[in-house]
C-alpha positions in Angstrom: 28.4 80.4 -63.9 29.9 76.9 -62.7 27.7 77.8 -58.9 24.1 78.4 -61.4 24.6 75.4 -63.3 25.5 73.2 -60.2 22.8 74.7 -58.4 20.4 74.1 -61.8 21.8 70.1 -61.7 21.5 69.7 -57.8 17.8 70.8 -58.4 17.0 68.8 -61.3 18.4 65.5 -59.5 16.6 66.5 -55.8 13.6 67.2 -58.0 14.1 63.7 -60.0 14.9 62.1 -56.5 11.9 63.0 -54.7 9.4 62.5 -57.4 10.7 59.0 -57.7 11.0 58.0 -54.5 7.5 59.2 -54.0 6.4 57.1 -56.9 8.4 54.0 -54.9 6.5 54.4 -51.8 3.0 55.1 -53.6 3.4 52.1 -55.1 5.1 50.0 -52.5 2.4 51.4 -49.6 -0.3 50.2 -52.2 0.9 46.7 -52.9 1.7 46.6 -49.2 -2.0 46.9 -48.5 -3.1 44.5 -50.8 -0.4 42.0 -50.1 -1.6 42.0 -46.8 -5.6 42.4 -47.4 -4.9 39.2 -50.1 -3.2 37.6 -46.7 -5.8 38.3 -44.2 -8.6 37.2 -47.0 -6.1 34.2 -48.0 -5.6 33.3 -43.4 -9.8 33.4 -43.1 -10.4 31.1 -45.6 -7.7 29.0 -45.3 -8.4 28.9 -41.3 -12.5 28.0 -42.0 -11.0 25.3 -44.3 -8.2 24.0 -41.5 -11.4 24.3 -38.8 -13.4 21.9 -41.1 -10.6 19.4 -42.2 -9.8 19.2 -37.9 -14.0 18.7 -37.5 -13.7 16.0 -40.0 -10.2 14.2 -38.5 -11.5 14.5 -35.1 -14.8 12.7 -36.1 -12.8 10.2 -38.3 -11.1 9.5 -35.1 -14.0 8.9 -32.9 -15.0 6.6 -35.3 -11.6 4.4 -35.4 -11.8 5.1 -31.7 -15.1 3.3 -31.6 -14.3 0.7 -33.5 -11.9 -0.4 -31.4 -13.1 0.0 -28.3 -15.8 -2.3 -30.1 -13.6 -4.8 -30.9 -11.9 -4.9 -27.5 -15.7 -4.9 -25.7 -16.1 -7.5 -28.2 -13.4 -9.5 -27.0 -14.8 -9.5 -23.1 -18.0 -10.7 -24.5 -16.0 -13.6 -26.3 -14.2 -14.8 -22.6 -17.5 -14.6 -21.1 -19.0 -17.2 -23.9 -15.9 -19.1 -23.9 -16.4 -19.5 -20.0 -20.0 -20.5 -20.1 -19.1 -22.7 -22.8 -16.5 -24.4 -20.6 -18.6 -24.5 -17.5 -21.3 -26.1 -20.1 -18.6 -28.8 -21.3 -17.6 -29.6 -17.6 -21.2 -30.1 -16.5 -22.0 -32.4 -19.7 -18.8 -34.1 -19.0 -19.8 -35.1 -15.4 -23.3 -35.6 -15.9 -22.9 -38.0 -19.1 -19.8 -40.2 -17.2 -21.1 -40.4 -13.6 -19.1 -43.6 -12.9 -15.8 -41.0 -13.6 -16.6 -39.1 -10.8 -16.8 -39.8 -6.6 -19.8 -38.4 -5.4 -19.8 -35.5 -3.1 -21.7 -34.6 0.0 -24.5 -31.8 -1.5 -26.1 -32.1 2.2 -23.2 -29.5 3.1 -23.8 -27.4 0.3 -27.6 -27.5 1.5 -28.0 -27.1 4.4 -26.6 -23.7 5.9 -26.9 -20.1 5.1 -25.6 -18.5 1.5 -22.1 -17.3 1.9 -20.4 -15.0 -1.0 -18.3 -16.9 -3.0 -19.0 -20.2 -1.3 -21.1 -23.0 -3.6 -24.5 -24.1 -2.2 -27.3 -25.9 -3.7 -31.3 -24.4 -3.9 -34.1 -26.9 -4.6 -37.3 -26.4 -6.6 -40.6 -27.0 -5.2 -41.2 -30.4 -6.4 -38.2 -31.5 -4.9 -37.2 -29.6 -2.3 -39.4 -32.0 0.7 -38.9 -35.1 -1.4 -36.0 -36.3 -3.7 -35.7 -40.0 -5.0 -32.6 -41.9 -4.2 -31.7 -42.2 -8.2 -31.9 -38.1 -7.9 -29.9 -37.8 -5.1 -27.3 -39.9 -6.6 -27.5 -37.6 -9.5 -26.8 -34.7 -7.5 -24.3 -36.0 -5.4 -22.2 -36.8 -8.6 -23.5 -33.3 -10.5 -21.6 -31.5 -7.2 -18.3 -32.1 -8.8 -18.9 -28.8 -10.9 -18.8 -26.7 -8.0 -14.8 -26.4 -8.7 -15.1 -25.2 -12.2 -18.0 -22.7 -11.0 -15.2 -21.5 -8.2 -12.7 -21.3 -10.8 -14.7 -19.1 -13.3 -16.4 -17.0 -10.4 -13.2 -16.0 -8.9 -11.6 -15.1 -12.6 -14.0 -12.2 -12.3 -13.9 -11.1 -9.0 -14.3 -8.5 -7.9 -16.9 -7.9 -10.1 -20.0 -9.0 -8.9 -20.9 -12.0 -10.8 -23.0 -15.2 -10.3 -21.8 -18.6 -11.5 -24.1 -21.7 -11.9 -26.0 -24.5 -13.2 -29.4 -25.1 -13.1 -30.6 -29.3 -13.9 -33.6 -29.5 -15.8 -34.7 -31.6 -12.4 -35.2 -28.6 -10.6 -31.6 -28.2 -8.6 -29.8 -25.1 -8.9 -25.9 -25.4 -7.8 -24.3 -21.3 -7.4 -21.2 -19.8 -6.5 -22.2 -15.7 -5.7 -20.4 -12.6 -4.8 -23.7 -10.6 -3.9 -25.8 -12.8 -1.5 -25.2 -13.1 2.0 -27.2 -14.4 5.1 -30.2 -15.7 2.8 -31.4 -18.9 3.9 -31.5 -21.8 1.5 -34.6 -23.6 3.9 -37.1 -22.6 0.9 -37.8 -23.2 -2.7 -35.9 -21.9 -5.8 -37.3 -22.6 -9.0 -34.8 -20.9 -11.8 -36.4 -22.9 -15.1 -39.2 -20.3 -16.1 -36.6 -17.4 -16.4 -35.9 -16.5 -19.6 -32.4 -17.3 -19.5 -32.8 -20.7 -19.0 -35.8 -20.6 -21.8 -33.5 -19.2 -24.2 -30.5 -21.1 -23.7 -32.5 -24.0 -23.9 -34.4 -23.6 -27.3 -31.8 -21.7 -29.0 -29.5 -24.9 -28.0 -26.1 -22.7 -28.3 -24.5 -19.8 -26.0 -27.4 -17.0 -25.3 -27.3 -13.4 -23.4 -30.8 -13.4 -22.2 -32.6 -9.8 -22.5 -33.0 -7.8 -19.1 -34.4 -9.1 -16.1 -35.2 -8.1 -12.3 -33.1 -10.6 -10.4 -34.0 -11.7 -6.9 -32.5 -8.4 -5.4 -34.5 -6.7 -7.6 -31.6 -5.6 -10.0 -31.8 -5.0 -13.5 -29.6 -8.2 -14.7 -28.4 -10.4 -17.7 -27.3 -13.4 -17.7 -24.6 -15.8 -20.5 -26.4 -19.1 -20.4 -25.7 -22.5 -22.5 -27.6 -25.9 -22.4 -25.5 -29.0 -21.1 -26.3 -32.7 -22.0 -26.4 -36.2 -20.5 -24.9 -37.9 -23.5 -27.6 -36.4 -26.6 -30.4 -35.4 -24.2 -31.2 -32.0 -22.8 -30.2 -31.7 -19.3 -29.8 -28.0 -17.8 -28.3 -24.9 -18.0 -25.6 -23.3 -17.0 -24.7 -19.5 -16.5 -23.2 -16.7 -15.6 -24.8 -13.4 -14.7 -25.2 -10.3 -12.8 -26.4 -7.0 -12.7 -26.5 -4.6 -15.5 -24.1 -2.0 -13.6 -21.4 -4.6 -13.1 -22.0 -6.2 -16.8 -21.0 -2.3 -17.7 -18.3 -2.0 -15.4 -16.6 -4.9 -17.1 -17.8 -4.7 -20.4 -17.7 -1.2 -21.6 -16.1 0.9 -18.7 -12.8 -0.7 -19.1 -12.3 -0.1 -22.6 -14.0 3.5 -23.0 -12.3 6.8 -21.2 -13.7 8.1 -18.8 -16.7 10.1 -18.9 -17.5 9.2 -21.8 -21.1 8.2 -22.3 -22.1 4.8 -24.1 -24.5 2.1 -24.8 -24.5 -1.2 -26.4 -27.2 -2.0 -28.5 -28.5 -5.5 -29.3 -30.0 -7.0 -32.4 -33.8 -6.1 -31.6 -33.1 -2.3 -31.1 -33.4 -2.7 -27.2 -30.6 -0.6 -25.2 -29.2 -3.8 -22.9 -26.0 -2.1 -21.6 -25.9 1.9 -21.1 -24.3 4.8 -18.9 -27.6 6.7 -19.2 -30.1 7.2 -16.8 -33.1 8.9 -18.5 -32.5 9.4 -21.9 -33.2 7.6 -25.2 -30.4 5.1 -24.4 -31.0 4.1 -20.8 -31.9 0.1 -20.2 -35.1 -0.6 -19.5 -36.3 -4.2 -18.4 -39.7 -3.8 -20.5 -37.2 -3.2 -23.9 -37.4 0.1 -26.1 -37.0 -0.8 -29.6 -35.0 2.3 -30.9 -35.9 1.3 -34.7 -39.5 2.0 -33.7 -38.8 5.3 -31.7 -40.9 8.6 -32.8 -37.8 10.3 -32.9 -36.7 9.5 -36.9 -32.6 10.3 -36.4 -32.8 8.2 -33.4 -34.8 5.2 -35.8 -32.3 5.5 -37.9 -29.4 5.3 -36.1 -30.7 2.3 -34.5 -31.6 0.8 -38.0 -27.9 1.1 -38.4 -27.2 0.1 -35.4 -28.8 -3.4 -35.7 -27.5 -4.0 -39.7 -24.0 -4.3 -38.2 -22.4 -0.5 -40.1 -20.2 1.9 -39.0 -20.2 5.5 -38.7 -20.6 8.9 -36.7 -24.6 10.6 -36.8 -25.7 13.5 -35.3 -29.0 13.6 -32.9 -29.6 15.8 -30.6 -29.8 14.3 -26.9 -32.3 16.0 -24.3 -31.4 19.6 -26.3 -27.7 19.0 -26.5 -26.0 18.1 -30.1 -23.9 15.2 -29.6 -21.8 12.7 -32.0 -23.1 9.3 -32.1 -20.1 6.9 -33.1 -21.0 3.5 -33.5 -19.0 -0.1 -34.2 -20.6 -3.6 -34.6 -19.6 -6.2 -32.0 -19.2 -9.5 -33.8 -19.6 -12.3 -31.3 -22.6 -11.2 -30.0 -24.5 -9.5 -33.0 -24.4 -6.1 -31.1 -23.5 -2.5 -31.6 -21.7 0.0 -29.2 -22.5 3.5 -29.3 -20.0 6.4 -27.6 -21.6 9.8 -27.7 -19.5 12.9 -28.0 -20.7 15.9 -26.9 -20.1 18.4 -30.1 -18.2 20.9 -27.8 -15.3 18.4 -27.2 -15.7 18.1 -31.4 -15.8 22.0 -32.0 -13.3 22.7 -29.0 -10.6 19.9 -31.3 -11.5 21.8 -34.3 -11.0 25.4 -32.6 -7.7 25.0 -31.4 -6.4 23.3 -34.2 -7.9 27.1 -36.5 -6.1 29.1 -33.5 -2.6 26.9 -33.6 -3.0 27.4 -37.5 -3.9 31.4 -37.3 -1.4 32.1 -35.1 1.5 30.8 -37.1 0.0 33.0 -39.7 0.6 35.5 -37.4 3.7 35.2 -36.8 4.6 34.7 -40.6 3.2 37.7 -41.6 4.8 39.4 -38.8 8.1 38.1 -40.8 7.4 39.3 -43.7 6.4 42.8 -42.8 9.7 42.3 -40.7 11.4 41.5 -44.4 9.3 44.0 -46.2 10.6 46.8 -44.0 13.9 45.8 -43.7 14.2 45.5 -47.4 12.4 49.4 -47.7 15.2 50.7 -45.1 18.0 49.0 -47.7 16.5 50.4 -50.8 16.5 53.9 -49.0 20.1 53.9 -48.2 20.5 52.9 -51.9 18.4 55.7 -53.4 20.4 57.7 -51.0 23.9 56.6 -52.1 22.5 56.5 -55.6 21.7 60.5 -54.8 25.4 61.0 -53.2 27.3 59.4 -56.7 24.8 61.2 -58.6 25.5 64.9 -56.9 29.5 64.0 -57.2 29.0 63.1 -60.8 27.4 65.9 -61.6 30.3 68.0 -59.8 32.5 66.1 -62.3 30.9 66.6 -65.4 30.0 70.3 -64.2 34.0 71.1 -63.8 34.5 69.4 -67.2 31.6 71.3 -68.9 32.7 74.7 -67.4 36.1 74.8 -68.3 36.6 74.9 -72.0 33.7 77.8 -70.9 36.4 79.3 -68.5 39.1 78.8 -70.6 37.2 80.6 -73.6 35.8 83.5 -70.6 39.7 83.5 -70.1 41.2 84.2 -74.0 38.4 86.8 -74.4 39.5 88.8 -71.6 43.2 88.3 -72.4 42.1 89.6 -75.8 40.0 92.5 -74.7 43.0 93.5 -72.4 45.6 93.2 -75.1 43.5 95.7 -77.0 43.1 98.4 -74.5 46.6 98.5 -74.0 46.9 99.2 -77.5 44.6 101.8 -77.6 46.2 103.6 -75.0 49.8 103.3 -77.2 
């Protein structure tokens, strides 16, 4: 009897136990799935939104990167003015107080071939057979300036650069880097280029447009008048070709290979690392605010009204970034273009740093989740153990007032049959 009713509990709990636990696992396998189908939906969007917040910081930061690289091109162009200024201050200085100065032998500086970085004097036309005495005086005394002009040149070497002044009487006093061997025995007019023009009726500091320069460089000069006392007297300079204007203008404050141009305020490209495409210099001028192209127009457009920003444009077929930064002293704009693959590269590894933590989050938690599953078996299954001992308890306590009863009635049967047999 005790064995059948056992047997009959042992059944009922197993029975309970399985049923149960299979309800448990139903239901945690179910919410296991969607946990992790909510995660995977939760990592894809979150990782599109991660890949779009690094697109937009990595653009932000060309931008700031621009705009400081702007200021600190802007702040080369400054020292260049500043220079030209000084040389311009030096030349009014000696010209308007000749009696200050001890005139200087110009035959020396005129009369042997053109040396780099050595002064020398070239003579215009009209007075290169035949000087007066009152102009020769003049030039004698305006010689003084060739140790300012020595001064500056050398500041920049060894950047190829030209320092000089040319006199509104047709003589022309230059230090050089670039020249060597030419002979000074012919005429050298310098007071039709436009430098000279512009510096003279804008009457302040000018950086001429493009030019072809006697070596048949593309070339811009810094130019400023001078005066003898109130009255227009020359100009001064300093210039070179557009390669080394780049070199010390822009290369030095952009990485490296990193494309750029500067932009002045016509539109025209004046400064560029491009060769043959819509920002390379050319010497006729290309006004971008007029170009066919109407991203390219408008970039320009912004370009010349002094803003800030990053466009898109697409560049012979390629999508690149245009970041661009006003240069203050000068009125100009820089432009860095970033190819979109160094954008969308920034943007991808930032998704896959961001995806794989996920990874390995999740991977904790289904670490967790199974770790917590293997404890809450072992508790089912000690829950199980008390349950079948417990039962074994209340079993022996429910069978034996049974017994005990199954024990009098047999007692009682036996007394009986003895009787009988009496």
């Amino acid at each position: 009897m005790r064995k059948k009713i056992l047997t009959l509990l042992l059944v009922g709990l197993c029975a309970s136990f399985i049923i149960l636990s299979s309800v448990v696992i139903y239901f945690r396998s179910a919410m296991q799935d969607d946990l992790f189908r909510l995660g995977e939906d939760f990592g894809e969007k979150t990782s599109e939104y991660v890949w779009t917040q690094a697109r937009e910081q990595t653009m932000e930061a060309v931008e700031q990167l621009t705009i400081a690289r702007a200021a600190q091109t802007d702040s080369e162009m400054e020292k260049i003015k500043e220079d030209t200024e000084l040389v311009s201050r030096a030349m009014t200085r000696i010209i308007s107080n000749p009696n200050d100065y001890m005139p200087r032998d110009f035959y020396a500086l005129s009369s042997k071939e053109i040396a780099p970085n050595v002064p020398f004097i070239l003579f215009s036309e009209d007075i290169f057979y035949n000087r007066s005495r009152a102009l020769d005086e003049e030039i004698a005394i305006a010689t003084n300036i060739e140790d300012v002009l020595i001064d500056i040149h050398i500041s920049y070497v060894p950047s190829n650069n030209s320092c000089y002044v040319a006199s509104k009487n047709g003589y022309f006093i230059c230090v050089d880097t670039i020249v060597e061997g030419e002979s000074i025995s012919k005429p050298y007019d310098v007071r039709q280029r436009t430098w000279y023009k512009n510096a003279q009726q804008a009457n302040k500091v000018t950086f001429s447009q493009i030019y072809i320069d006697e070596n048949g460089d593309k070339a811009m000069t810094c130019a400023a008048p001078y005066y003898n006392g109130n009255e227009f007297a020359g100009v001064v300079g300093i210039g070179s070709d557009i390669t080394t204007w780049y070199n010390l203008l822009v290369k030095t404050v952009v990485s490296e290979g990193r494309s750029c141009f500067i932009l002045n305020k016509e539109g025209n490209v004046i400064l560029s690392s491009e060769d043959d495409s819509f920002f390379a210099v050319t010497v006729e001028g290309n006004d971008l605010t007029k170009s066919p192209n109407e991203k390219i127009a408008d970039l320009a457009k912004k370009m010349t009204a002094g803003k800030t920003g990053v466009d898109e444009i697409y560049s012979d077929s390629e999508l690149v970034y245009i970041s661009y930064a006003p240069m203050e002293t000068t009125g100009w704009s820089l432009g860095i273009l970033t190819p979109s693959s160094e954008v969308v590269e920034m943007a991808d590894k930032t998704q896959d740093y961001f995806l794989e933590q996920f990874k390995i989050l999740r991977g904790e938690i289904e670490n967790e989740y199974s770790r917590l599953s293997i404890i809450g078996a072992i508790f089912l299954l000690i829950t199980l153990a008390l349950l079948v001992t417990a039962s074994n308890r209340l079993t022996k306590k429910f069978i034996k007032p049974i017994n005990e009863l199954t024990g009098g009635v047999k007692e009682f049967q036996r007394a009986i049959s003895k009787k009988s047999l009496i």
